[in-house]
C-alpha positions in Angstrom: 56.7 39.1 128.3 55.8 41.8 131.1 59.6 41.2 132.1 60.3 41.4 128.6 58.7 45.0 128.5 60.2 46.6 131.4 63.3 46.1 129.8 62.5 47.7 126.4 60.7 50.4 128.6 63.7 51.0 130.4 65.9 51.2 126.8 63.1 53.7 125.9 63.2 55.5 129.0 67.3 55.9 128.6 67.4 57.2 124.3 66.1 60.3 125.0 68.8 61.6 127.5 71.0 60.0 125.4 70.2 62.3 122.6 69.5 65.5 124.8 73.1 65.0 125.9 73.8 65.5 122.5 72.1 68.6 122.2 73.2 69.9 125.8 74.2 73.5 125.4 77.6 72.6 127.9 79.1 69.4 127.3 81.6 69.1 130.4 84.4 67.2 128.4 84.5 69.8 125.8 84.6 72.7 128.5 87.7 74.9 129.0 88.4 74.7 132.6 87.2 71.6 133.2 89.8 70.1 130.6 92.6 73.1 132.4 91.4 70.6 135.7 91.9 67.2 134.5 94.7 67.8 132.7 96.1 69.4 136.0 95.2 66.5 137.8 96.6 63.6 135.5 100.1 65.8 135.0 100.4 66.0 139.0 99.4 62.2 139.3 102.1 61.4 136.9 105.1 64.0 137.9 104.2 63.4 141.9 105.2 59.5 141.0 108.4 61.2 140.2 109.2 62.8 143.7 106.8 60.8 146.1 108.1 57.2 146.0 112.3 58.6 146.5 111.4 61.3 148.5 108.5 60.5 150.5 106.7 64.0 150.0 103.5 64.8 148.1 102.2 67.6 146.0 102.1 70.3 148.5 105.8 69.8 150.4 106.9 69.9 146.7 105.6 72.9 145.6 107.0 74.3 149.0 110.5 72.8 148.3 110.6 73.9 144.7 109.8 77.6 145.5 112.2 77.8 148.6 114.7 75.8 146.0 113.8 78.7 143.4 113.8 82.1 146.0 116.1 81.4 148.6 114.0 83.1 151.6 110.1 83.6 151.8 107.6 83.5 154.5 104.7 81.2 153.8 102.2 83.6 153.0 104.4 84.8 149.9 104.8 80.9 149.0 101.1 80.1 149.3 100.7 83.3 146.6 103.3 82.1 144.7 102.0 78.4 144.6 98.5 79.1 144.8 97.8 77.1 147.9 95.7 78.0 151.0 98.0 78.7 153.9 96.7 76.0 155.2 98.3 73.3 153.0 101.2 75.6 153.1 101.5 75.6 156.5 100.5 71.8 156.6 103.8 71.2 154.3 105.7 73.4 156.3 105.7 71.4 159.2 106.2 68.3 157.6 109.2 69.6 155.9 110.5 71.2 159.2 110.1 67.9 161.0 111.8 65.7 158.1 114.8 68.7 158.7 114.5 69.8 155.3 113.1 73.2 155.9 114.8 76.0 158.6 112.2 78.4 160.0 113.3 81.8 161.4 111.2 84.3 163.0 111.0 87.6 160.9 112.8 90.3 163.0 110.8 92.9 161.1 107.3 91.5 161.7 107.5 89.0 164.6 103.8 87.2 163.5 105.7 85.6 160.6 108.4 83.1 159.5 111.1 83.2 157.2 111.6 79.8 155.6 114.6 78.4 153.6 115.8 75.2 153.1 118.2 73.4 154.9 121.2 71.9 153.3 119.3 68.2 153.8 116.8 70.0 151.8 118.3 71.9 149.4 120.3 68.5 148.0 117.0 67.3 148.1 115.6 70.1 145.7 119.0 69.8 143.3 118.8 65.9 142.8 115.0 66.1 141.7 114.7 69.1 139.5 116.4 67.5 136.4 114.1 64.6 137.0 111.3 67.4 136.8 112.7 69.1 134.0 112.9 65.6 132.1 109.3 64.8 132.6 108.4 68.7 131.6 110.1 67.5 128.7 108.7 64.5 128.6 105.3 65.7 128.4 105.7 68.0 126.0 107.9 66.3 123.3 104.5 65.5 121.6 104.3 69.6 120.3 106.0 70.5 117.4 108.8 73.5 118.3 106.1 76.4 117.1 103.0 74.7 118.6 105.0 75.0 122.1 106.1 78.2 121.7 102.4 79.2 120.6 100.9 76.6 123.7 103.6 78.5 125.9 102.4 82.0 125.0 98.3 80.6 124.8 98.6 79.2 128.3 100.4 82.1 129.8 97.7 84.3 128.5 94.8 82.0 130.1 96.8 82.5 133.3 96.7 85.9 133.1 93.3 86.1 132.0 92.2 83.8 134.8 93.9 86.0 137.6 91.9 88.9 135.9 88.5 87.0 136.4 89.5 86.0 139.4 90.1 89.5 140.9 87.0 90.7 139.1 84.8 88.1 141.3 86.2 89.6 145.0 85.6 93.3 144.0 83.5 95.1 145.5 80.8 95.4 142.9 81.6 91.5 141.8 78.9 89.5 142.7 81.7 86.3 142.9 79.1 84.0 140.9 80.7 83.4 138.1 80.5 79.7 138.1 
């Protein structure tokens, strides 16, 4: 019986935060950038299976290789803008694409503390025989949207970029107090 109690105590003790979840002014699953995050994280799980298994790179040497595949030229502080990575993963993928001989790196005559990096021709045959397979998975994922609920998702989610970099640059002003979170 005492054993008997402790469990209906502890069924007792477990209902009430059950129902003040329910109550709970911010419910994580229905909350904006935590949703922007996981859905982030499942998309790259399932587009790096795409690239990582026949090309033996991960999420960071792709963005890398994309961007050089898109612009030609750029030194990695421009790609880490572009991609928003820290130079550190940038410069992480760098050097694993420079040692797999797929990246060419070229000191900038004009400002000798950077590189100029652009692929090699390893590399960019590399970039040319994935991007349809992206493109087909882009497509893939978004087949589910009827034509005007992409072009409206499109347009929505461009404007939540944009309004993101605005918040962002609002919490490093001097002024901002950064705490936002």
């Amino acid at each position: 019986m005492a054993g008997q109690h402790a469990i209906e105590g502890d069924i007792h003790d477990k209902a009430p935060a059950a129902a003040a979840g329910d109550e709970a002014p911010l419910r994580l699953e229905e909350f904006l950038p935590y949703q922007l995050n996981v859905v982030s994280n499942l998309v790259s799980q399932a587009l790096s299976r795409v690239y990582s298994r026949r090309y033996r790179i991960g999420v960071p040497e792709w963005r890398v290789l994309v961007t050089l595949g898109q612009f030609g030229v750029m030194t990695g502080k421009a790609i880490g803008a572009h991609t928003h990575m820290h130079k550190t993963k940038v410069s992480r993928a760098v050097a694993i694409l420079e040692k797999r001989k797929l990246l060419l790196r070229r000191t900038n005559r004009a400002d000798m503390r950077e590189s100029l990096l652009s692929l090699t021709a390893p590399g960019r045959t590399m970039y040319e025989e994935l991007a349809p397979h992206a493109l087909d998975f882009a497509r893939r994922l978004t087949e589910i949207l009827a034509p005007g609920d992409r072009v409206a998702f499109n347009r929505a989610l461009r404007q939540i970029i944009d309004r993101s970099a605005q918040l962002a640059a609002e919490a490093v002003e001097p002024g901002g107090t950064g705490d936002h979170a």
